[in-house]
N, C-alpha and C positions, 0 to 999 in steps of 0.2 A: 672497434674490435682490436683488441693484444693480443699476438701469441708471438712467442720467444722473442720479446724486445722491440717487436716491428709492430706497426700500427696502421690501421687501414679503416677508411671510412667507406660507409656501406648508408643507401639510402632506402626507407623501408614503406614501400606504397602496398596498401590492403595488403595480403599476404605474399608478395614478391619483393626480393632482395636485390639488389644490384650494386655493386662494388663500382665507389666511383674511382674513374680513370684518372683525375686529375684530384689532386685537391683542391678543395676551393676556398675560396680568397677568404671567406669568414667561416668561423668555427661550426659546425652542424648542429642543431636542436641537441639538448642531450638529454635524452628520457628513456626511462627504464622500457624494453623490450617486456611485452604480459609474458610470453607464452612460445612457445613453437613446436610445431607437427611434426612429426615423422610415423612412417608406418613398418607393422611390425607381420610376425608371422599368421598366414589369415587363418579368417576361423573353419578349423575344418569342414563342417556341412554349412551348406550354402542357404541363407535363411534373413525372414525378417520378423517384428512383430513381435520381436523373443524378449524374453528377461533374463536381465544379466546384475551379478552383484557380485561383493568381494567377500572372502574370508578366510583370514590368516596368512593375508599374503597371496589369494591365488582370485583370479576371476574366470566365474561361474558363469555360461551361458546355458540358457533354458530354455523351449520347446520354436515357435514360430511357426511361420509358414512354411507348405513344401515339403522339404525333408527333412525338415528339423523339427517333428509336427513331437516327436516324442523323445527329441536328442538332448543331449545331455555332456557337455565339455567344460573342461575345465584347463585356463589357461598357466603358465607361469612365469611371470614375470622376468625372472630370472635367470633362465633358458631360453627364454622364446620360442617354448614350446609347449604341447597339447596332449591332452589327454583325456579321453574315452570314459565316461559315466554309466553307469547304471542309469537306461531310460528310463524316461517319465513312464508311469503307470498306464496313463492316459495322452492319448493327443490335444495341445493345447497350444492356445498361438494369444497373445494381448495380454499375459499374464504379470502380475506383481511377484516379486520377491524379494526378502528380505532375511537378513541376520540378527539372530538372537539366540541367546543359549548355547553357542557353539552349534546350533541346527540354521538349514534352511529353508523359509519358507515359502512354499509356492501360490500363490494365492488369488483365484479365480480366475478369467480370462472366458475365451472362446474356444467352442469343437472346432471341428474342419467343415461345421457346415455353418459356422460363424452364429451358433446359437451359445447363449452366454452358461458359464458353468460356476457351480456354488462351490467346488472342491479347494481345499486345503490340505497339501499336499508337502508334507514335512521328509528333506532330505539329509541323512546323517554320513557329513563326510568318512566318519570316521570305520562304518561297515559298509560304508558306497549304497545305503538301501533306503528305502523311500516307505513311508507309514502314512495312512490319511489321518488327518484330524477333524475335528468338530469343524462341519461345513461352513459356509457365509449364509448367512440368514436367507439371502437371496443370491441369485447368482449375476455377474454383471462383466465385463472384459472392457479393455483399455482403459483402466481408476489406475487409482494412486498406492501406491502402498510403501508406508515408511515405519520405522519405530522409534515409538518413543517411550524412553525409561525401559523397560520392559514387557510393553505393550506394543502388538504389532498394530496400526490403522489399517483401512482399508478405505479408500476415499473415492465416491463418484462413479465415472463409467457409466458404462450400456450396460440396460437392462433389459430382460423381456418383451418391457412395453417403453421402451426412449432410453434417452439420458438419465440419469438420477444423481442425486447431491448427498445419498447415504454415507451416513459414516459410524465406523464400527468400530468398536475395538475389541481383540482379541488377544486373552488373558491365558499364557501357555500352560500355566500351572493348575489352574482349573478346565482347560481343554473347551472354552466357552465364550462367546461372542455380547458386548453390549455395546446399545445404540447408543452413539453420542448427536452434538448438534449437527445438522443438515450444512454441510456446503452452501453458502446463498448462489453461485451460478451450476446447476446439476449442466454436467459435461463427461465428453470422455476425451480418449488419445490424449491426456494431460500428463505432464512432469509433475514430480512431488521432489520436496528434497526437507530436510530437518535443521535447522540451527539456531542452538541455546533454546532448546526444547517445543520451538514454534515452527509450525507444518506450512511450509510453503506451496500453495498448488496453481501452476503453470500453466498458461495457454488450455490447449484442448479446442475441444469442438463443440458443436450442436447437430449432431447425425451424418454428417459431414461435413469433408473438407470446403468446401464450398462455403462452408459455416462456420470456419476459424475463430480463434476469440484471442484476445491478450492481455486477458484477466491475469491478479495474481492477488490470491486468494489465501488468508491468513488463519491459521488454527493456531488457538489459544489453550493447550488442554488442561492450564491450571485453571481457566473459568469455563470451560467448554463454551468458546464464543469464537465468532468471526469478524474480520476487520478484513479490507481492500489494501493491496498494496501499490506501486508504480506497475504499469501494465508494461507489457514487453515491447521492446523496440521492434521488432518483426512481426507480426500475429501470423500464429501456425499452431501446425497440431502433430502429434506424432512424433513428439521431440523426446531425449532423453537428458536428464538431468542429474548432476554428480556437487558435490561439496569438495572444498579445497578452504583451509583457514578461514571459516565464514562466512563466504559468501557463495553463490548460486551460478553453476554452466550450465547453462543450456545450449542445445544442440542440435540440429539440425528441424527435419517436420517436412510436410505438404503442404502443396495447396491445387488448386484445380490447374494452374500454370504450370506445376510442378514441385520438383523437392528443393531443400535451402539448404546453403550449405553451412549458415549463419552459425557461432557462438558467442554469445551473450553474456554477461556475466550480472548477478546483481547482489548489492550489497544493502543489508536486512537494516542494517544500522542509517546509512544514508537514504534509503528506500528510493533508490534510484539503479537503473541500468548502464550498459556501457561498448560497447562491439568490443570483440576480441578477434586476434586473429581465426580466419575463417576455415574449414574444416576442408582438405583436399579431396574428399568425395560426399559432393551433396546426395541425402538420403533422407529417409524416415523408417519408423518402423524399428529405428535403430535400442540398441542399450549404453549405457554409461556406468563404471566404475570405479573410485577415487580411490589409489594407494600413493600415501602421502604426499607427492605436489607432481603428481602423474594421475592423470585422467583417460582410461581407456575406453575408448568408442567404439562397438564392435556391432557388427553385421547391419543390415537396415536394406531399404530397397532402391534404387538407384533412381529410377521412374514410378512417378504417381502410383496407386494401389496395389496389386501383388506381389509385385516386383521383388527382388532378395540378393542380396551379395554375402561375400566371405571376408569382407573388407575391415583390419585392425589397423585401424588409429591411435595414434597414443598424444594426448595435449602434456604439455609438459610447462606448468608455472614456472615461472622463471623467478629464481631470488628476486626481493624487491619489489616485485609485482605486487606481494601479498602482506599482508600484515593481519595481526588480529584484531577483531573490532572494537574487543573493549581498549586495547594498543591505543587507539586513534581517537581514543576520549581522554583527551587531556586532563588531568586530574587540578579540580576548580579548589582555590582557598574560601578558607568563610569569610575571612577579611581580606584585601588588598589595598595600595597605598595606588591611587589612581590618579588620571588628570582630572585636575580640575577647571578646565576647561566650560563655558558655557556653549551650548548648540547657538549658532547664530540666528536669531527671528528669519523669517522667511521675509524676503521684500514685501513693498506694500505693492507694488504696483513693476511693470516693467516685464516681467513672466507671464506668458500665457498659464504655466502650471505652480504659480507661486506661493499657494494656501498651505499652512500648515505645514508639519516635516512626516518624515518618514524614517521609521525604525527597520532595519533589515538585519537578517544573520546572514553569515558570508562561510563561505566552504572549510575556512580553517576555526569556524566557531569562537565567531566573538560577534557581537551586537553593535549597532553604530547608527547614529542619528545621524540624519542629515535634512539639507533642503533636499525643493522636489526635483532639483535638478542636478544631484549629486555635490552639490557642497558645501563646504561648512561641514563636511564629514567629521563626528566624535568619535571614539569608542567609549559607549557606556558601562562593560562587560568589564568586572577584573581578567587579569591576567594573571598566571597563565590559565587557562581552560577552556571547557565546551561547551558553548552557550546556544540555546534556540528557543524557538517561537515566543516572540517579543511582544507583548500584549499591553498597547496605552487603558490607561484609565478614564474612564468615561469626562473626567476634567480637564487632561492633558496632563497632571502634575506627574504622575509615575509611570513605570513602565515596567512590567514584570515579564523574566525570561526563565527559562529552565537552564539545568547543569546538570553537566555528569561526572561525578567526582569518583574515583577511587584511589582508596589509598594501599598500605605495604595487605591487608588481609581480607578488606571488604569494600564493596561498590555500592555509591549514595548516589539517587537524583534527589537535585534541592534546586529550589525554587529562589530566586531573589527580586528587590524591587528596586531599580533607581527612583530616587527625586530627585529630580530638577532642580526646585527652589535654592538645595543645598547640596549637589552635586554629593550626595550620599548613598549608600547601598549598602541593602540589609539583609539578613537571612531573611523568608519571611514564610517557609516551608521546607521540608524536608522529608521525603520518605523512609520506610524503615530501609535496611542495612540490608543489601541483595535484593533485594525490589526492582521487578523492570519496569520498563515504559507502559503507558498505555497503549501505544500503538508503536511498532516498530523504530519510525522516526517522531516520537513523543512522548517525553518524558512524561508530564501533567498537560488537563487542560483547566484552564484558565479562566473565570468568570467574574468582572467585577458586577457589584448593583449597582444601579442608572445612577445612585450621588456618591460613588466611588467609595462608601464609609467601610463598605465588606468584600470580601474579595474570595471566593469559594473554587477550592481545587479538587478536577477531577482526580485521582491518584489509583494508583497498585497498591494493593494492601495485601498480606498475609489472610485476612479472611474473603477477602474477592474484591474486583470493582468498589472504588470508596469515594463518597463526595464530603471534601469536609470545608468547613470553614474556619479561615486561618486566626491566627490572633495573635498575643504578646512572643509566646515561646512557638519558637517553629516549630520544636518535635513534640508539640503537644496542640495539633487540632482539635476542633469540635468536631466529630462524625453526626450526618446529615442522615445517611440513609449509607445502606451497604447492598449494592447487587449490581447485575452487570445483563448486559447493557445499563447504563446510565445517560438519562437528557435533561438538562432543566433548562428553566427561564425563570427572569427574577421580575417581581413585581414593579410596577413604575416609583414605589414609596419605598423600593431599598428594604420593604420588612417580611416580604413574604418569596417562597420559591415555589414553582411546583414542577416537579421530577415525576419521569416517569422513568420507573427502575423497574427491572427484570420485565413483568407484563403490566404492570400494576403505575397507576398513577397515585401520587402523594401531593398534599399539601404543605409545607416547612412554613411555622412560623419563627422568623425570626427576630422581632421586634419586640417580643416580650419580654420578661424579666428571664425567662430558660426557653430553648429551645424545645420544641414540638412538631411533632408530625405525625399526620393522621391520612387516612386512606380516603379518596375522594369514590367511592365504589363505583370506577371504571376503568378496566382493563384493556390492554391489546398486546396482541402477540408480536406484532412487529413493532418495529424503533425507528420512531421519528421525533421529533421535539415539539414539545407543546408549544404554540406560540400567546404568549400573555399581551394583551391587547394594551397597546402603549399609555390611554386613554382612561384608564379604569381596570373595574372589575369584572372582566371577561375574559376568556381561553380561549383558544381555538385548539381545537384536540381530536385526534382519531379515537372513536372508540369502538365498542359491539357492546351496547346494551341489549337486554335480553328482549325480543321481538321486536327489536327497532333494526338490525344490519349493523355492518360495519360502515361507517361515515364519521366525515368532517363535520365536527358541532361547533358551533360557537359555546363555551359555560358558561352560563350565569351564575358565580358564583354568593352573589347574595339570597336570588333566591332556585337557586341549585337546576333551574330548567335548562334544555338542552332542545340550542337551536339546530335542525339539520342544513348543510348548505349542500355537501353534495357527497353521493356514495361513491365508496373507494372499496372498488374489488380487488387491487393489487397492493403498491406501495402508493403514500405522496409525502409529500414535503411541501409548507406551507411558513410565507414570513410574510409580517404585517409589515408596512409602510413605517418610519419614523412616527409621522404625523398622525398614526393611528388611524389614517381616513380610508386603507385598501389594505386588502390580505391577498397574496399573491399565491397562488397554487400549484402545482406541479404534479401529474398524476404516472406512474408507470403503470403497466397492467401486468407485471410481471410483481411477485411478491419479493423483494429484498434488491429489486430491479436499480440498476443505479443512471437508467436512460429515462428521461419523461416526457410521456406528447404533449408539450407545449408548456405552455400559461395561463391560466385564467384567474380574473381577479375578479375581486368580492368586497362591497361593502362591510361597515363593522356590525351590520343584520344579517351577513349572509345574503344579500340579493346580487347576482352578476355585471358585473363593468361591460362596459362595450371594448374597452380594451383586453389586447391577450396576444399569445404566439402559438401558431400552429405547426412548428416544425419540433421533432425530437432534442431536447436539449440534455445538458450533465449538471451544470448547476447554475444558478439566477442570484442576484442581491440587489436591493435599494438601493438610490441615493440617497443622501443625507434631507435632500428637500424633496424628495419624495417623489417625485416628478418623473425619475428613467426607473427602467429593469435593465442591469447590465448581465447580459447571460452567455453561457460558451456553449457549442456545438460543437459537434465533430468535424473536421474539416478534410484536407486531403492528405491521403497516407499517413494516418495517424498521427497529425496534428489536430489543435483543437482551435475555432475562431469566437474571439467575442462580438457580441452582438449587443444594442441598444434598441429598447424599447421606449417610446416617451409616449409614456399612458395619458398626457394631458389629449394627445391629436393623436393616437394610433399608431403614429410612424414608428419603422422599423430600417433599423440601418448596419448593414456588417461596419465592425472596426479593427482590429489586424489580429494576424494568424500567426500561431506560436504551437512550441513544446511545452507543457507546464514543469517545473521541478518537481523531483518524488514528493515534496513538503505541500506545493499549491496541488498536487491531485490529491491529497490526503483532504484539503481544503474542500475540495471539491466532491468528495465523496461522501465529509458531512457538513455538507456547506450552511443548511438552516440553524446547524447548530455555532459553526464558526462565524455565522452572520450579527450573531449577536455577542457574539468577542473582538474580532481579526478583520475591521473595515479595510477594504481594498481601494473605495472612493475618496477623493481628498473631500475636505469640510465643507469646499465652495461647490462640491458636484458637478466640476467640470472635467475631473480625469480619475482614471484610475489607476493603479500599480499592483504587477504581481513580477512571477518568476517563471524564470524557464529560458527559453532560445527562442529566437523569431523563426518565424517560416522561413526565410530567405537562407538563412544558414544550415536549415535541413534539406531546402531540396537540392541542394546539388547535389546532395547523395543521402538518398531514404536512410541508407543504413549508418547513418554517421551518427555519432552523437559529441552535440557542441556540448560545453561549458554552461552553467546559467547564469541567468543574469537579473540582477531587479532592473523592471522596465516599466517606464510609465508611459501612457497613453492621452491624448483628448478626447474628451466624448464629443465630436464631435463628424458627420460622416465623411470628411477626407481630415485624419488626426496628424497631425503631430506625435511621433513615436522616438522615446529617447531610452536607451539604455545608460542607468547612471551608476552602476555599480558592478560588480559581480559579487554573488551572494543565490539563496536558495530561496529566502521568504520576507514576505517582506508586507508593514500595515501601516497604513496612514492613519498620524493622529485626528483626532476628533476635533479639533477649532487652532 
């Protein structure tokens, strides 16, 4: 710290300062300070439960518990002082509200006898008086409510009968309410926040606190679709959540122990979280609102359930802290002059983990081969730019990563491919001009065919979800199929695909003189990945043919019969074996569920293995020889552990406990589909590698968040565990 010419060093532990007495002999860490609290003048009436929001400079708090069931204040900033509203019409406590059109709106919640209310409830600063508008379809309390473009949402909450995953939008100009897609986890007491037009929804519950979640849930309203993001470092409910230059506060919550006094921050771009300094009165119940790198935290209840304070906080970003997101996407050339450089072969002998290299992307986004034990480190990645998820080629010869380029007026993700051979790299896709990612932290996904000849990209297009397949000129793909969700798998002969797009399954032939694609007549409503049997002409597919159920078939696609193997009343996710000889299953009972009880495996008829796993897992993959299932669980305080299955004898063995990076949960969220891109196992099937931080450096303190790192492992059940780099994701070549 400076002031007037003197200088003073200060050391800074979780949210306490202390000025050291002496200086000391080496210089101190120097890193940018996020944030700092102080509190301001409280909120007049004593309350929790309330909704609170900004506009024009002033924040608005709205009903709660107690005696603020119909109160109405408004703060300013700039005085640090209050002022007296015109009350709410009605008593309301769990309610939304939001800014649009110069009005505010009030939008569902709960009576005082905690039955949920359908009212919308439109406040006009400007005559201090309050008009109803066009109800909510249904009524619900503690949902989300944000806007976007000119549309308010309504997302989630309690309803009459549970939790629900509704989502609405309402349209102020026509005074009228439409359904959009469902939430895949229906919750309340959740955060919502908005950024570059994608609805982020936060924790929450399942009927109670008791039943917290740290889900983070993604609304797409240019496809009306959902995607999963990094789940929160804390899991709670009853938090409030505020925007500052892009990224995501949250704030405080319950739990059955009590209130947190936790903020969180996350960034949409990295899809990753981070602790911030923590909040001086732990609460829930509370509101959040952001005037430009001032975050105001106002009222909430101090102790578990009714509880209510008067308590104004103000977070304060500090320069530096923040940047903007597209800021921190270094803008990529189409050509660079690079090293030329060979990756050095892996030993032959000498390494327990010595098979093959590993591709990783690292936090300042650039791509780098290396051995399995960190060296012989390249960078394959021109310079300068931002390079992620690194994808070998089923021969080993290329390796294809995404970029995010912008230049002085518009923003491009493109795709590029090194070879080896000749230490070359080339455009080798490109999407249109303002195009975003496919998912948060993903620009495209990536698909070679099993003889590496075609190379098919998931993309963002102007008309929705796009799968194309690339060729000579980057900005001129072939389009496959357009809808969204999007899953394929590629034939074992490189000439055929089959996608299942929107509900509907497709057949793509690609081996002919033009592309073709035709409807195989079977649908399903949910999205999973067909798996194409390594061996031949067969599918393994979810469908609902008419008086058959919905279940797991085998297809025969020569002559069109449909074997059943087993019925799926919820979600599965299903990958065959390399060696084509086992299909591995994984069933949740929850529909869009991303937990499944266990494992079971199934010949290429559909008859059951003796082998399987009966504990709830997140996601499973092959080895190369076919022999393990390496799978992760959930482990303690929100870490996750991998576990080994060897289907030849049954055995089951834990192998070590980690954080994943936001990049490996995204992996893991659609992992049947990444299982046939993004191998994790090395060639010889003795270890694996991913990302994230070990257990050991989280528990000293649950609430901390390390760095990550690429980490390889032994499969074997006392491993060998080596951290070789630091980086976010990271895939082990094929041979």
């Amino acid at each position: 710290l400076s002031y007037r010419d003197s200088h003073y060093d200060y050391r800074v532990s979780s949210s306490a300062v202390v000025r050291c007495e002496q200086a000391p002999q080496e210089p101190l860490e120097s890193r940018p300070v996020p944030g700092l609290w102080t509190t301001l003048s409280p909120v007049p009436t004593v309350r929790s439960e309330v909704a609170v929001v900004e506009l024009d400079g002033l924040v608005y708090v709205f009903g709660g518990f107690g005696q603020g069931e119909t109160a109405a204040e408004a703060y300013d900033p700039k005085t640090d002082s209050w002022r007296e509203l015109a009350q709410i019409p009605q008593p309301v406590n769990h309610a939304g509200a939001v800014t649009v059109g110069g009005l505010i709106y009030l939008v569902g919640g709960f009576d005082p006898r905690f039955r949920p209310v359908d009212s919308v409830l439109a406040y006009d600063p400007a005559s201090d008086s309050w008009t109803r508008m066009k109800d909510l379809p249904a009524g619900r309390g503690g949902l989300g409510a944000v806007v976007v473009g000119d549309k308010v949402l309504a997302i989630g909450g309690r309803g009459a009968r549970g939790n629900v995953g509704t989502n609405h939008a309402y349209d102020r100009t026509t005074d009228s309410w439409t359904s959009l897609s469902a939430m895949p986890t229906a919750r309340d007491h959740v955060a919502a926040a908005v950024v570059d037009g994608r609805v982020y929804v936060i924790g929450g519950r399942l009927e109670s606190f008791a039943s917290n979640l740290g889900a983070t849930e993604v609304y797409d309203p240019a496809s009306d679709t959902w995607y999963e993001g990094a789940p929160l470092l804390t899991v709670r409910s009853g938090t409030a959540a505020a925007t500052v230059q892009g990224r995501v506060y949250v704030f405080g919550g319950e739990e059955t122990e009590g209130t947190f006094d936790e903020n969180e921050r996350y960034d949409p771009v990295l899809d990753s979280w981070e602790s911030m300094p923590s909040m001086p009165t732990a609460r829930h119940g509370l509101g959040a609102a952001a005037i430009g790198d001032r975050i105001y935290v106002m009222a909430g209840g101090t102790t578990t359930g009714g509880s209510a304070s008067n308590v104004n906080e103000v977070f304060i970003v500090l320069a530096g802290a923040e940047s903007s997101p597209q800021a921190r996407l270094a803008p990529a050339p189409t050509r660079a002059p690079r090293s030329t450089a060979t990756p050095s072969p892996a030993p032959s002998a000498g390494l327990i983990m010595g098979a093959g290299m590993i591709a990783y992307s690292n936090a300042e986004g650039q791509i780098s081969v290396a051995r399995p034990d960190g060296s012989s480190a390249v960078t394959v990645s021109p310079a300068p730019g931002f390079f992620t998820w690194p994808a070998w080629s089923p021969d080993g010869a290329e390796l294809v990563f995404s970029a995010a380029r912008s230049g002085t007026d518009q923003f491009r993700l493109e795709m590029y491919s090194h070879r080896f051979a000749d230490q070359s790299t080339r455009l080798v896709f490109a999407s249109e001009p303002d195009i975003g990612p496919i998912l948060p932290n993903m620009p495209h996904y990536p698909l070679w065919s099993p003889d590496s000849s075609e190379l098919s990209v998931m993309a963002s297009h102007p008309q929705g979800l796009t799968l194309f397949l690339t060729g000579d000129a980057p900005d001129e793909p072939e389009v496959v199929i357009v809808d969204a969700p999007l899953y394929a798998s590629w034939s074992p002969d490189s000439t055929q695909m089959v996608v299942h797009g929107g509900i509907e399954l497709f057949l793509a032939d690609i081996g002919g003189p033009a592309l073709s694609v035709t409807g195989l007549d079977l649908a399903d409503p949910r999205y999973r990945v067909p798996a194409w049997w390594p061996s031949g002409d067969r599918i393994a597919l979810v469908a609902s043919p008419p008086q058959v159920g919905r279940s797991l078939f085998i297809a025969h696609l020569d002559s069109g019969e449909l074997d059943p193997v087993v019925d799926v009343p919820g979600e599965a996710a299903y990958i065959w074996s390399p060696d084509g000889t086992k299909l591995a299953v994984g069933q949740s009972e929850i529909p869009g569920g991303f937990v499944y009880g266990g494992i079971s495996v199934y010949d290429p008829d559909g008859e059951p293995l003796s082998a399987g796993v009966d504990e709830d897992l997140i996601a499973f993959f092959w080895s190369p020889d076919s022999t393990k299932l390496a799978y992760v669980t959930a482990g303690l305080e929100g870490t996750m552990l991998w576990n080994i299955l060897d289907v030849t004898d049954g055995s089951r063995y834990p192998l070590v406990e980690f954080t994943p990076s936001g990049v490996q949960s995204t992996v893991f969220q659609f992992f049947d589909q990444f299982a046939l891109s993004h191998s994790m196992w090395s060639p010889d099937s003795r270890a694996i590698v991913f990302a994230g931080s070990l257990a050991d450096a989280v528990q000293a303190s649950y609430r901390t968040q390390t760095g990550s790192s690429i980490i390889v492992s032994e499969v074997v059940p006392v491993p060998l565990v080596e951290t070789i780099a630091d980086g976010l994701f990271a895939v082990w070549s094929p041979r």
